[in-house]
PDB file of N, CA, C and O in Angstrom:
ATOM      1  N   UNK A   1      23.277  -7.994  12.161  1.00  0.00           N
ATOM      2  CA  UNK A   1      23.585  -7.953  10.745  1.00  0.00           C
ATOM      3  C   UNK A   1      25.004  -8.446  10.523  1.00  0.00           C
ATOM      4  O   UNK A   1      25.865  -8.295  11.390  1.00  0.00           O
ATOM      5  N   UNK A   2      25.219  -8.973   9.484  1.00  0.00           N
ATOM      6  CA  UNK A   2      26.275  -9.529   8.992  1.00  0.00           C
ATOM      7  C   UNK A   2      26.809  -8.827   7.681  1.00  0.00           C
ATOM      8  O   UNK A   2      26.150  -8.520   6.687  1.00  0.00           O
ATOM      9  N   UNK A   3      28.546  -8.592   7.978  1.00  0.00           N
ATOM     10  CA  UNK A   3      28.771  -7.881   6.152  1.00  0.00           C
ATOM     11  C   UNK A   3      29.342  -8.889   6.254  1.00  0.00           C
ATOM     12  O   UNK A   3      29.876  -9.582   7.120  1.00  0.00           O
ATOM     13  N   UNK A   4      29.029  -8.874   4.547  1.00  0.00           N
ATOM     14  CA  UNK A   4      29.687 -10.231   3.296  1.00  0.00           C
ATOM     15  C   UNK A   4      29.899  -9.520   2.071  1.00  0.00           C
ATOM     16  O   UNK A   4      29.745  -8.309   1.910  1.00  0.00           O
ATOM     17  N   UNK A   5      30.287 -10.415   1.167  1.00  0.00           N
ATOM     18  CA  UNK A   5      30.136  -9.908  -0.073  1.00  0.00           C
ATOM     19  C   UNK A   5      29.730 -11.549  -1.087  1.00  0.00           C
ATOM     20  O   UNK A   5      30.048 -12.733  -0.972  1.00  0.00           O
ATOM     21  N   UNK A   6      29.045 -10.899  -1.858  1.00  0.00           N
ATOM     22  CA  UNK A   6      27.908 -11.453  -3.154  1.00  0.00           C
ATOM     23  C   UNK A   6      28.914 -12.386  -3.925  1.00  0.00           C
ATOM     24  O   UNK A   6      29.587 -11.815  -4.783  1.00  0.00           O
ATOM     25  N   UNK A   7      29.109 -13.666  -3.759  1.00  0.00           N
ATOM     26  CA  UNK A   7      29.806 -14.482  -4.836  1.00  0.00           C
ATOM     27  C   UNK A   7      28.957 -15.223  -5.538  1.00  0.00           C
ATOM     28  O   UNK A   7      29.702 -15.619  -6.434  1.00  0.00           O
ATOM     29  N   UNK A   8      27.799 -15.736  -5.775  1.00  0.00           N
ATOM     30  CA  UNK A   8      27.213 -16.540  -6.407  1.00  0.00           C
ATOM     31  C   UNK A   8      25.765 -16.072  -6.241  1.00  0.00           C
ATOM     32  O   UNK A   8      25.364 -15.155  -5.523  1.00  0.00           O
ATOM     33  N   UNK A   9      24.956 -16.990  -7.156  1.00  0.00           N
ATOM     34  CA  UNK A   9      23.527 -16.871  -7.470  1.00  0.00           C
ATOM     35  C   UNK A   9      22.939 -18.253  -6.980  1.00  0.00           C
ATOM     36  O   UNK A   9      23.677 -19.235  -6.905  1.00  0.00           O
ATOM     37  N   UNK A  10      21.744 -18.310  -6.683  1.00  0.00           N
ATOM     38  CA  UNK A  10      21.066 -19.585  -7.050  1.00  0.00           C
ATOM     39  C   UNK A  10      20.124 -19.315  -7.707  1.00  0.00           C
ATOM     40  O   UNK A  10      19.389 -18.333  -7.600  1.00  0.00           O
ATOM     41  N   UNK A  11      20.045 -20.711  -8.900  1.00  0.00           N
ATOM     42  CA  UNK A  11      18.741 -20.503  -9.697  1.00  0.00           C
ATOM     43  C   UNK A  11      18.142 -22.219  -8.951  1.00  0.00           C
ATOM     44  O   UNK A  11      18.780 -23.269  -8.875  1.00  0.00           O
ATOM     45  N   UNK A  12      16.720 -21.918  -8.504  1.00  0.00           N
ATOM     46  CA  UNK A  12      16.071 -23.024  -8.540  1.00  0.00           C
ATOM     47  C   UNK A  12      14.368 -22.318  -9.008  1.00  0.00           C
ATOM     48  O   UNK A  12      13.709 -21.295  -8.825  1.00  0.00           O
ATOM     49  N   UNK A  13      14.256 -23.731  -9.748  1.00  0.00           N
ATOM     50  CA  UNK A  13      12.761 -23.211 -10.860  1.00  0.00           C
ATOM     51  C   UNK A  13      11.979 -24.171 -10.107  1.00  0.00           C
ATOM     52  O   UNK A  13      10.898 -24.292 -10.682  1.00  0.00           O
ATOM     53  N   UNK A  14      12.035 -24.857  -9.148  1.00  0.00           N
ATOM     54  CA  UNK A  14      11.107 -25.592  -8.712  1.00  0.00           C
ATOM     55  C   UNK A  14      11.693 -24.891  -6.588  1.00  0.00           C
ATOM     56  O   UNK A  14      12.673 -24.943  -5.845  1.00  0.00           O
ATOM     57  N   UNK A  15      10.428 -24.406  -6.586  1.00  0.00           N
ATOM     58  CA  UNK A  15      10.363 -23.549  -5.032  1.00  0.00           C
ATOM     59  C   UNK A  15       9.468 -23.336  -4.512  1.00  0.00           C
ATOM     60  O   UNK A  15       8.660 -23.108  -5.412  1.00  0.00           O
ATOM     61  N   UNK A  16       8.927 -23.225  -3.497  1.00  0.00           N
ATOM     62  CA  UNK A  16       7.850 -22.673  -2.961  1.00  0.00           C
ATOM     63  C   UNK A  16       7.504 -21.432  -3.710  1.00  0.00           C
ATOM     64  O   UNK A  16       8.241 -20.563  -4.176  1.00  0.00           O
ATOM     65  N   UNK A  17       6.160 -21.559  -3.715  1.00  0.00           N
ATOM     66  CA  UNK A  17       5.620 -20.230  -4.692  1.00  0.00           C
ATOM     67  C   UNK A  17       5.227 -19.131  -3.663  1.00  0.00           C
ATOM     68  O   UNK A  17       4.400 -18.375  -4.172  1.00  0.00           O
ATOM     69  N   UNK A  18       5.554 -18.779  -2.344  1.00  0.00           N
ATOM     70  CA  UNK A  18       6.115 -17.439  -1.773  1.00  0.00           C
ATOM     71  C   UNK A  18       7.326 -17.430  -1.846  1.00  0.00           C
ATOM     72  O   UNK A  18       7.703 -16.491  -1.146  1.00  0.00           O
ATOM     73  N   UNK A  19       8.466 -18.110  -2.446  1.00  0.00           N
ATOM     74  CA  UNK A  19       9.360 -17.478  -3.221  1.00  0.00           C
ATOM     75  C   UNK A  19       9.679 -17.042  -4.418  1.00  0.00           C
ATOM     76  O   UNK A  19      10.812 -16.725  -4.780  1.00  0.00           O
ATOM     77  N   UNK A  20       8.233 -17.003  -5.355  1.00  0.00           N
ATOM     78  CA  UNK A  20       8.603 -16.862  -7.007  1.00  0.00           C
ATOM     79  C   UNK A  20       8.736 -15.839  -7.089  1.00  0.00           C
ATOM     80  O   UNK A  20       7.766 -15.215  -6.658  1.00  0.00           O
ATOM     81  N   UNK A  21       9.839 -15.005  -7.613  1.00  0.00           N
ATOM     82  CA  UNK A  21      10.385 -13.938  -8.217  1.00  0.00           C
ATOM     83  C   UNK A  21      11.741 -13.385  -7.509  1.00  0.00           C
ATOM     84  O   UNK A  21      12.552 -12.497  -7.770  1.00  0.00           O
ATOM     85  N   UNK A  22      11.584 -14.320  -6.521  1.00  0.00           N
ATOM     86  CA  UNK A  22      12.322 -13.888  -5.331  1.00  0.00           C
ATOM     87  C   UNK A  22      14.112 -14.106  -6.069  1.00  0.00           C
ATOM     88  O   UNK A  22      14.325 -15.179  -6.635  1.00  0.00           O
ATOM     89  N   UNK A  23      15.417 -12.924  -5.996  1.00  0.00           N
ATOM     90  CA  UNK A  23      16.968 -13.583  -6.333  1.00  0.00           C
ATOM     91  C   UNK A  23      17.226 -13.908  -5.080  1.00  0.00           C
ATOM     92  O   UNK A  23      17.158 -13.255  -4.039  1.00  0.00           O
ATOM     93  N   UNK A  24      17.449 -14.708  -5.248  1.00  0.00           N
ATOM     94  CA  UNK A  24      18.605 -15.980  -3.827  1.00  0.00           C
ATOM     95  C   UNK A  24      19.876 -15.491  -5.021  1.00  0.00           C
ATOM     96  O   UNK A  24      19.894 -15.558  -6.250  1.00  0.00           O
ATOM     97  N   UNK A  25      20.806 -15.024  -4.088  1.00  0.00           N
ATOM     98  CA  UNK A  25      22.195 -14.501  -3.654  1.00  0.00           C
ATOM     99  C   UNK A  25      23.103 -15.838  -2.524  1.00  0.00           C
ATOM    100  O   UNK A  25      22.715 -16.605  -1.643  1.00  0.00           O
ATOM    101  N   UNK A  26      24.201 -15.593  -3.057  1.00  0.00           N
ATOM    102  CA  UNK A  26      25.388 -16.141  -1.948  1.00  0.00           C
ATOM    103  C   UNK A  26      26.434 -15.356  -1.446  1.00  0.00           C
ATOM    104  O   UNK A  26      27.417 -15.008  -2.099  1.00  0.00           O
ATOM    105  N   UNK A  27      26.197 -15.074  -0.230  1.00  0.00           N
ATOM    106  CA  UNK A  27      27.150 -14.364   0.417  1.00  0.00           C
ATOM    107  C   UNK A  27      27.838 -14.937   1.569  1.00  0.00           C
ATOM    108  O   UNK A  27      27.282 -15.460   2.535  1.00  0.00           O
ATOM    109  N   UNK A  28      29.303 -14.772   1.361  1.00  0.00           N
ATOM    110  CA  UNK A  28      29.967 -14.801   1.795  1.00  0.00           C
ATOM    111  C   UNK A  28      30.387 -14.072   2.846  1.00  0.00           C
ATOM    112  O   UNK A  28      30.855 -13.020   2.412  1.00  0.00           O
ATOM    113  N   UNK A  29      30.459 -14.138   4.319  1.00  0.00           N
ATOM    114  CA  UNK A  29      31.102 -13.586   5.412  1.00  0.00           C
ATOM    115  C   UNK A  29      32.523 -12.759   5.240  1.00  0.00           C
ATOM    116  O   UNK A  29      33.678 -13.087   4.968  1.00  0.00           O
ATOM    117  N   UNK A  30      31.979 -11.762   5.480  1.00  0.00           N
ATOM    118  CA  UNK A  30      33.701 -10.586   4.946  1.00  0.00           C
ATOM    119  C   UNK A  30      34.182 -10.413   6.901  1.00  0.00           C
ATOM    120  O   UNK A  30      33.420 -10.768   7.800  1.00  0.00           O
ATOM    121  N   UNK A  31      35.442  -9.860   7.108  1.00  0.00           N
ATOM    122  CA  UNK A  31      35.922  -9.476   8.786  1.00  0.00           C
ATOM    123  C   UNK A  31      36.094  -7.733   8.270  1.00  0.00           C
ATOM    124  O   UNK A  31      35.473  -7.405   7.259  1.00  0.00           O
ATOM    125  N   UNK A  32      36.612  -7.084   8.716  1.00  0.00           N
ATOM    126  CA  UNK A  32      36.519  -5.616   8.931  1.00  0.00           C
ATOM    127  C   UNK A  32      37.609  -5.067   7.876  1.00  0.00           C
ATOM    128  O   UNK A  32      37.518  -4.031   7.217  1.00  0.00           O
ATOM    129  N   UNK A  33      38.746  -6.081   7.872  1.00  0.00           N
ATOM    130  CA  UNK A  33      39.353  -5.871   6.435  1.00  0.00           C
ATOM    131  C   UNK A  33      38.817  -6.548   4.969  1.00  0.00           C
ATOM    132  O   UNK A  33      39.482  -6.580   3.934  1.00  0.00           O
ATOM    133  N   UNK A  34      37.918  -6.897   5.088  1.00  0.00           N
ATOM    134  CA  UNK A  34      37.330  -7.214   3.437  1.00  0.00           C
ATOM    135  C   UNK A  34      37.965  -8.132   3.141  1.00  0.00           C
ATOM    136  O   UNK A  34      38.376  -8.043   1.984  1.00  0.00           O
ATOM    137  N   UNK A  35      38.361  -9.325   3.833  1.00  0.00           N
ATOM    138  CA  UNK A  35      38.868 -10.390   4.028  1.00  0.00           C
ATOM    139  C   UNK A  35      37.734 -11.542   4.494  1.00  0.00           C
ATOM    140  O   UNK A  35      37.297 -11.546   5.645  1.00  0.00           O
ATOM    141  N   UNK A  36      37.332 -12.449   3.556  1.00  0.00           N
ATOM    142  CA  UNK A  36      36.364 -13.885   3.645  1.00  0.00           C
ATOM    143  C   UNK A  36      37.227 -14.095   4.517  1.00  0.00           C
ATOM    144  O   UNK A  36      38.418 -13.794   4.602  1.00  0.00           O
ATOM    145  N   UNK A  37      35.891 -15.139   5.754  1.00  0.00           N
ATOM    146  CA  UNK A  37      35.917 -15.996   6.360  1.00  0.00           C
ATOM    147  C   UNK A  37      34.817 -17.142   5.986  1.00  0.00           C
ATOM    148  O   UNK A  37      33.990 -17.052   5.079  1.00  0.00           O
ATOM    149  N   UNK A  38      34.999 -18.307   6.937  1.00  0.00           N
ATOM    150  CA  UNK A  38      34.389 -19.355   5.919  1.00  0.00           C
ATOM    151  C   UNK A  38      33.004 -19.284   6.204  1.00  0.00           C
ATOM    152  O   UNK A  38      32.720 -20.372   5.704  1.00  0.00           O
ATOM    153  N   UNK A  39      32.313 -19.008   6.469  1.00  0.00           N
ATOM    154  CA  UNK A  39      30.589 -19.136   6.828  1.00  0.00           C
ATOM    155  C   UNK A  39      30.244 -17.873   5.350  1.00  0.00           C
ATOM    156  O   UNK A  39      30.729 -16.831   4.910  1.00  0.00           O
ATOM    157  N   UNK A  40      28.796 -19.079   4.962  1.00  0.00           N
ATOM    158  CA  UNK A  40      28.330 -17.863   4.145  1.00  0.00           C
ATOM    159  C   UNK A  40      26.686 -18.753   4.244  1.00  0.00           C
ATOM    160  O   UNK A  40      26.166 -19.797   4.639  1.00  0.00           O
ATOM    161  N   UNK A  41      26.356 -17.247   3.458  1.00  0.00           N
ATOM    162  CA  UNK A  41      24.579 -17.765   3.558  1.00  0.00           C
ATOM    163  C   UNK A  41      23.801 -17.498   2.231  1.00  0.00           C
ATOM    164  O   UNK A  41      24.372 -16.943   1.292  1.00  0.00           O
ATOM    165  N   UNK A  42      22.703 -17.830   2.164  1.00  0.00           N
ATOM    166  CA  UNK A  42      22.081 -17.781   0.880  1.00  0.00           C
ATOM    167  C   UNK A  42      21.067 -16.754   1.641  1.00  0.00           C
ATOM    168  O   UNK A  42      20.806 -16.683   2.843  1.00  0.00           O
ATOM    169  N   UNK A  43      20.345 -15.608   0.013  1.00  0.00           N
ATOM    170  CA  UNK A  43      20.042 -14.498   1.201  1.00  0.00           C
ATOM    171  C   UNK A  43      19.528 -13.794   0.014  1.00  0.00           C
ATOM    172  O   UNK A  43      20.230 -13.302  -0.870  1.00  0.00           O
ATOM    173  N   UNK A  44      17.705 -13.788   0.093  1.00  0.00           N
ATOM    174  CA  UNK A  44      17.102 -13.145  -0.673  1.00  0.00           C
ATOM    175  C   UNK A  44      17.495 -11.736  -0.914  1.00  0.00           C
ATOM    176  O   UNK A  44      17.360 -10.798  -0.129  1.00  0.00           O
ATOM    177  N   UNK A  45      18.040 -11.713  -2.199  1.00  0.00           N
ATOM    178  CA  UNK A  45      18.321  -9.930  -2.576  1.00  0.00           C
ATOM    179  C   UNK A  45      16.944  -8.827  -2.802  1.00  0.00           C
ATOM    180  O   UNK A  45      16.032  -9.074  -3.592  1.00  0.00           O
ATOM    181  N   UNK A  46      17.010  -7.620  -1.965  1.00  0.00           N
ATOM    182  CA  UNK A  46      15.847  -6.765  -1.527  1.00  0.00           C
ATOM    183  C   UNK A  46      16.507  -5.657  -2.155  1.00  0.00           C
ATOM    184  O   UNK A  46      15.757  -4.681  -2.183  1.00  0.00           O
ATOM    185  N   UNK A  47      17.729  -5.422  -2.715  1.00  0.00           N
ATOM    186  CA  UNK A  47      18.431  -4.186  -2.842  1.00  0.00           C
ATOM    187  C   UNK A  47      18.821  -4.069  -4.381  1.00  0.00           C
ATOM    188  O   UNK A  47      19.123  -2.950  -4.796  1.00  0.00           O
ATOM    189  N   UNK A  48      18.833  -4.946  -5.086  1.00  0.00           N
ATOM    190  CA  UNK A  48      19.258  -4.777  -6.236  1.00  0.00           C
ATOM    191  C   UNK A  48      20.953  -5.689  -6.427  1.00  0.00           C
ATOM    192  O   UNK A  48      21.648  -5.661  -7.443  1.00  0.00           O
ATOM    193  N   UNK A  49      21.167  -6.189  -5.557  1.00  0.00           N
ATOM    194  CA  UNK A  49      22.572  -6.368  -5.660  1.00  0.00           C
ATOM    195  C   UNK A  49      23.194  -7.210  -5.769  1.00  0.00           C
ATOM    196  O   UNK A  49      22.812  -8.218  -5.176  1.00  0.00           O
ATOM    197  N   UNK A  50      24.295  -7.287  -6.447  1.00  0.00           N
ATOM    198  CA  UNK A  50      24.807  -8.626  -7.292  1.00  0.00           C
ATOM    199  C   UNK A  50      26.068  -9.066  -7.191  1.00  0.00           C
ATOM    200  O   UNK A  50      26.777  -8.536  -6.336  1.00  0.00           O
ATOM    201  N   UNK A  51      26.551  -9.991  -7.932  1.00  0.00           N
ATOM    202  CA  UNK A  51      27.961  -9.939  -7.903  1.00  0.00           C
ATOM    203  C   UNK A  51      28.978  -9.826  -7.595  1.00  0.00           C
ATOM    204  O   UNK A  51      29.618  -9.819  -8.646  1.00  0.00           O
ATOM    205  N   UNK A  52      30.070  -9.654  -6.258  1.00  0.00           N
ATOM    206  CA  UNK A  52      31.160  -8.531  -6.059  1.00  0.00           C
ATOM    207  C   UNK A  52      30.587  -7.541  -5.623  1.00  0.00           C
ATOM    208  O   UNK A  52      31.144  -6.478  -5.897  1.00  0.00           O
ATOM    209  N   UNK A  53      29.372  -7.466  -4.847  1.00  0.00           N
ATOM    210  CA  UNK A  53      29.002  -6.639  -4.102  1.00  0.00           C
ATOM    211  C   UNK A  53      29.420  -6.620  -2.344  1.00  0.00           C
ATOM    212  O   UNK A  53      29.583  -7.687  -1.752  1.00  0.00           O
ATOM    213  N   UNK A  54      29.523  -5.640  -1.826  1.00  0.00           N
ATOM    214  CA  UNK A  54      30.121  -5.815  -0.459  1.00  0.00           C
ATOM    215  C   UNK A  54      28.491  -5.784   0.288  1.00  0.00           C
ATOM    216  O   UNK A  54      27.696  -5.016  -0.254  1.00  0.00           O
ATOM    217  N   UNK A  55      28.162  -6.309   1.080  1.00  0.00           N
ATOM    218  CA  UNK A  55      26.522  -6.170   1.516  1.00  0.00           C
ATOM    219  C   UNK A  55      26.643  -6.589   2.919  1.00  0.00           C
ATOM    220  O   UNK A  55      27.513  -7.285   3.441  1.00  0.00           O
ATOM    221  N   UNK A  56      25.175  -5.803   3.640  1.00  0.00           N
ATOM    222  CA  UNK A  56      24.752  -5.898   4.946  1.00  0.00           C
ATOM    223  C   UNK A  56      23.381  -7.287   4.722  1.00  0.00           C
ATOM    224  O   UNK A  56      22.464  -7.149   3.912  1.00  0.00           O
ATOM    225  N   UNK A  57      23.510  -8.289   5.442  1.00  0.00           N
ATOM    226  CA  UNK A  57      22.656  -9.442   5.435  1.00  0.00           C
ATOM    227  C   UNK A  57      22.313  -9.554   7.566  1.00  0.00           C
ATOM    228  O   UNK A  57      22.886  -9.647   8.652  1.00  0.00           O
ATOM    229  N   UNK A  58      20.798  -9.437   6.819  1.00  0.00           N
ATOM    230  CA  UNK A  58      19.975  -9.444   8.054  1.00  0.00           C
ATOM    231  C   UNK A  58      19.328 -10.765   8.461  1.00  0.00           C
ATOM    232  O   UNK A  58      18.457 -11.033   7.634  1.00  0.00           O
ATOM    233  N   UNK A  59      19.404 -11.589   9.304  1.00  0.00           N
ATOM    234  CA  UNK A  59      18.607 -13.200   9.579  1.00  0.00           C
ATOM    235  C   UNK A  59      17.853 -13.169  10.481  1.00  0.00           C
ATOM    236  O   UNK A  59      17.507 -12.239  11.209  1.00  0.00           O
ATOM    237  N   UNK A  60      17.520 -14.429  10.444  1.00  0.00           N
ATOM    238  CA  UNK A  60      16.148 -14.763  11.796  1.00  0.00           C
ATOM    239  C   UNK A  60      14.997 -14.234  11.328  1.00  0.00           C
ATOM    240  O   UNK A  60      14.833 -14.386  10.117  1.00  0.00           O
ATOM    241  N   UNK A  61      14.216 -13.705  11.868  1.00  0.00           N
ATOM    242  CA  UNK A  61      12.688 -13.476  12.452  1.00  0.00           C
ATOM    243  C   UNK A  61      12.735 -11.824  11.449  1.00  0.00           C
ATOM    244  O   UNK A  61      11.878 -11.326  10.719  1.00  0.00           O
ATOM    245  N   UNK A  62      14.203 -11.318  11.856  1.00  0.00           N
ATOM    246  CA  UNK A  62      14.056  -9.598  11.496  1.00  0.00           C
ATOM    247  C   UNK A  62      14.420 -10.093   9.545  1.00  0.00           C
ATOM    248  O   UNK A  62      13.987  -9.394   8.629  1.00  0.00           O
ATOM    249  N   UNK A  63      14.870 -10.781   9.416  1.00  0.00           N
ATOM    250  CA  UNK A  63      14.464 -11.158   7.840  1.00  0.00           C
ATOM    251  C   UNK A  63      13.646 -11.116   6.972  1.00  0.00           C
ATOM    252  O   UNK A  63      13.842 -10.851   5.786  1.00  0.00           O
ATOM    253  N   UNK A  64      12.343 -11.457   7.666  1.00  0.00           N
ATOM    254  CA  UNK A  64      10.874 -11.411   7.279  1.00  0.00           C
ATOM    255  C   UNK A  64      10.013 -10.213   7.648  1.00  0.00           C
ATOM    256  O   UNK A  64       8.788 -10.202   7.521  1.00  0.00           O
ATOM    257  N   UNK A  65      11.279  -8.468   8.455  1.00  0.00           N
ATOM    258  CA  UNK A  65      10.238  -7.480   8.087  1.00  0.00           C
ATOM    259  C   UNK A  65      10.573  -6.314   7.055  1.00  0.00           C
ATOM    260  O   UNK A  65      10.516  -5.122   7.356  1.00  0.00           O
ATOM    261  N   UNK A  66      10.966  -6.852   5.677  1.00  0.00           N
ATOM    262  CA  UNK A  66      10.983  -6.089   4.777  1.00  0.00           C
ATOM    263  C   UNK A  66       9.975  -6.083   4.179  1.00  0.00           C
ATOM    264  O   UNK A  66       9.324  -7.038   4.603  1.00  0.00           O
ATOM    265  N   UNK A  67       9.056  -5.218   2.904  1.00  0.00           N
ATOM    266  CA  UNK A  67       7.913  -5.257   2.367  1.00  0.00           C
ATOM    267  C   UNK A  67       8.207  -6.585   1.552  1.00  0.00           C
ATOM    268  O   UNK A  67       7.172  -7.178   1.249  1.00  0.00           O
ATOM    269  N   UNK A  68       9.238  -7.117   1.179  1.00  0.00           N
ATOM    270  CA  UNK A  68       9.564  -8.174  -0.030  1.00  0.00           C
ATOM    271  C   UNK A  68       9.086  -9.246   0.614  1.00  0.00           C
ATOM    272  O   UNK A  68       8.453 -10.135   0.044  1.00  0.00           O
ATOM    273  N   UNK A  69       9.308  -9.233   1.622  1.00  0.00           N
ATOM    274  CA  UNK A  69       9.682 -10.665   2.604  1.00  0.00           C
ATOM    275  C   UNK A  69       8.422 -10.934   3.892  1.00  0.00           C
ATOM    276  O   UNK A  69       8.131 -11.958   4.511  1.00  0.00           O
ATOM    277  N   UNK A  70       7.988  -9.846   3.940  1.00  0.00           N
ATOM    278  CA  UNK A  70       7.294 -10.357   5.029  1.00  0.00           C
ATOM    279  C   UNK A  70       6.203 -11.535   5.115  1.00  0.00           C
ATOM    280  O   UNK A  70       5.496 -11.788   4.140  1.00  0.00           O
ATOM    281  N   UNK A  71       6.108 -12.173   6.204  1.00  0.00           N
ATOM    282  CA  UNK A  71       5.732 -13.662   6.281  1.00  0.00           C
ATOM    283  C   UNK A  71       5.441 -14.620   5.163  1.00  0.00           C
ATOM    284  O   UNK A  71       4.430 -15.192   4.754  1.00  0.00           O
ATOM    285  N   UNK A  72       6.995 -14.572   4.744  1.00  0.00           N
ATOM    286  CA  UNK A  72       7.623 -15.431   3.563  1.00  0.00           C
ATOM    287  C   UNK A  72       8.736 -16.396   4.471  1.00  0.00           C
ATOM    288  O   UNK A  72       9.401 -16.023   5.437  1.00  0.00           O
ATOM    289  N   UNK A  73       8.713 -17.697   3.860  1.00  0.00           N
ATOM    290  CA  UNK A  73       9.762 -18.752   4.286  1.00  0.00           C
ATOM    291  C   UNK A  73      11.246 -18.374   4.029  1.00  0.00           C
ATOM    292  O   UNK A  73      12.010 -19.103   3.395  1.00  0.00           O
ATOM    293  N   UNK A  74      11.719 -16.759   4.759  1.00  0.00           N
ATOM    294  CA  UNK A  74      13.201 -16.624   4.446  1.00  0.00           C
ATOM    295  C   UNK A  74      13.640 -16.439   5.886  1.00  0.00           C
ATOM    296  O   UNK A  74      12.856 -16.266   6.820  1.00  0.00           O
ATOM    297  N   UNK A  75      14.945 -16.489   5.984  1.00  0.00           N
ATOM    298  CA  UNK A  75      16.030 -16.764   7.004  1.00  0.00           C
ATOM    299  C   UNK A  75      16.628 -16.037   7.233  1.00  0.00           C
ATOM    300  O   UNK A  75      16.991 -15.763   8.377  1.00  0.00           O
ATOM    301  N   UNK A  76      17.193 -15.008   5.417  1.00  0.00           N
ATOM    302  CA  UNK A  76      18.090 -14.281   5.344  1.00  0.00           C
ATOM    303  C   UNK A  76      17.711 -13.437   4.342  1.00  0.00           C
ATOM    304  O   UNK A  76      17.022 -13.947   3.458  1.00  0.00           O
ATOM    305  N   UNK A  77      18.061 -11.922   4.219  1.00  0.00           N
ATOM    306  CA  UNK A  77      17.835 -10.610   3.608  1.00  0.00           C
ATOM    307  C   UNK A  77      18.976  -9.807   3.320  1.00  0.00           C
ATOM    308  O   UNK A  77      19.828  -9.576   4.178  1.00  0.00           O
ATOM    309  N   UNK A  78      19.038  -9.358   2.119  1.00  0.00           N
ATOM    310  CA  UNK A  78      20.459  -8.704   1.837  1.00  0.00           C
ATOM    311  C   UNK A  78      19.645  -7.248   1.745  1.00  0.00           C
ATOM    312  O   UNK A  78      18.812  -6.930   0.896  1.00  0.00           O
ATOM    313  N   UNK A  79      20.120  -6.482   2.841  1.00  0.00           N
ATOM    314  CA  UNK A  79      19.141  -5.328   3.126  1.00  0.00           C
ATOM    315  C   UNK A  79      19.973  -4.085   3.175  1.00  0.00           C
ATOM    316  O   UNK A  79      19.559  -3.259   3.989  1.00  0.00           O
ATOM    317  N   UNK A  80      21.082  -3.739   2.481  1.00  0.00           N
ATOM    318  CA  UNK A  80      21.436  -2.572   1.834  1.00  0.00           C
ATOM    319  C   UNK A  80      23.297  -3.398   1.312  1.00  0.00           C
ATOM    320  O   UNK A  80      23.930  -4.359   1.749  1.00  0.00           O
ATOM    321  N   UNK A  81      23.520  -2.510   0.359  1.00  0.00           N
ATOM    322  CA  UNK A  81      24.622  -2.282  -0.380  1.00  0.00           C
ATOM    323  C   UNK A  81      25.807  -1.737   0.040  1.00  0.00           C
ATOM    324  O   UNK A  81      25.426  -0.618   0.383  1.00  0.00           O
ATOM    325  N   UNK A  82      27.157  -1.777   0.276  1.00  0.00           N
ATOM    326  CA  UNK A  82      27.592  -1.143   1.502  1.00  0.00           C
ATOM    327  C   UNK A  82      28.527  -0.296   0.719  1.00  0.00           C
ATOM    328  O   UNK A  82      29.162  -0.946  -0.111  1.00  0.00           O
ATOM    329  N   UNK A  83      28.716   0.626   0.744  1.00  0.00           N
ATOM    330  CA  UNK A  83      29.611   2.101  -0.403  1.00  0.00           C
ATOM    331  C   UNK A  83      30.666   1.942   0.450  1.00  0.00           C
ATOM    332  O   UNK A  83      31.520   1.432  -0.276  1.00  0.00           O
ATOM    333  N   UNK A  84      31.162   2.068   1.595  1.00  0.00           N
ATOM    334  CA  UNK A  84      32.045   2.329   2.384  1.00  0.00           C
ATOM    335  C   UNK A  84      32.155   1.953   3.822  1.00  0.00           C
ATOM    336  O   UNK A  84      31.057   1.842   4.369  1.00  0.00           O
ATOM    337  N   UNK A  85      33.138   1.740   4.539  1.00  0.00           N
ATOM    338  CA  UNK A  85      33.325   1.608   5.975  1.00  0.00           C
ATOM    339  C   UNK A  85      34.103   2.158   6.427  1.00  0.00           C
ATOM    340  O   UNK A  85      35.138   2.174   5.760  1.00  0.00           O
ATOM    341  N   UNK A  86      34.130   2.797   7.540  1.00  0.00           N
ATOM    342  CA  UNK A  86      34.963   3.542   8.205  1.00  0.00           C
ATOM    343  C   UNK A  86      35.108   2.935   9.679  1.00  0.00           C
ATOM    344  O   UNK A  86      34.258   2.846  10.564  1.00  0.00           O
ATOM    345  N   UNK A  87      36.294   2.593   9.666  1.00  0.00           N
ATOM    346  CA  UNK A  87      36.868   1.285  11.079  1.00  0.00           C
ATOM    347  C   UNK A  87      37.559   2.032  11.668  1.00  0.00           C
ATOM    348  O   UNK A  87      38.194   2.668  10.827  1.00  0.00           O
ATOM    349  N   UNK A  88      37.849   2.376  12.777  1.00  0.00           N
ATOM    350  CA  UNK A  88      38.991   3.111  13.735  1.00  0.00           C
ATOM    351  C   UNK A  88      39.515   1.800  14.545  1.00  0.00           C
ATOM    352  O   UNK A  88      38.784   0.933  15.025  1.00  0.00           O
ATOM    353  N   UNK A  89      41.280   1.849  14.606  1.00  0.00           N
ATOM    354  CA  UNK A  89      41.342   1.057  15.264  1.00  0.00           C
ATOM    355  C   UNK A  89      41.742   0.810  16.834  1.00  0.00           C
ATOM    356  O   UNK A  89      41.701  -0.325  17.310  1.00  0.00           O
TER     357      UNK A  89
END
């Protein structure tokens, strides 16, 4: 899993129709201080979450075993909301 946080949306109206209804999200790669780095991914939202959200994004194969997603053409899953982190250093 990867934390990021939520900067953008995509809207596309022309998609494969096992993606219709589906929000495509852009997230951005966060490091342990909540500090972007440059890699980010596009990443069906499963959680509700938007915007300036801090989020856990799941890829590959384990992408496709949420109830939303399963054996659907996705890559990437934004599969919980993140309230807090606690880092020791």
């Amino acid at each position: 899993m990867v934390l990021g946080k939520v900067v953008g949306t995509v809207w596309a109206t022309r998609k494969d129709e096992e993606l219709v209804g589906m929000k495509l999200l852009i997230v951005r790669h966060l490091d342990l201080q909540y500090r972007f780095r440059e890699a980010f991914v596009v990443a069906v939202d499963t959680v509700q979450a938007g915007v300036g959200d801090v989020v856990l994004v799941c890829s590959g194969s384990s992408a496709r075993q949420t109830a939303q997603t399963k054996n659907k053409p996705v890559d990437a899953v934004i599969m919980a909301v993140v309230d807090k982190l606690d880092v020791s250093d």
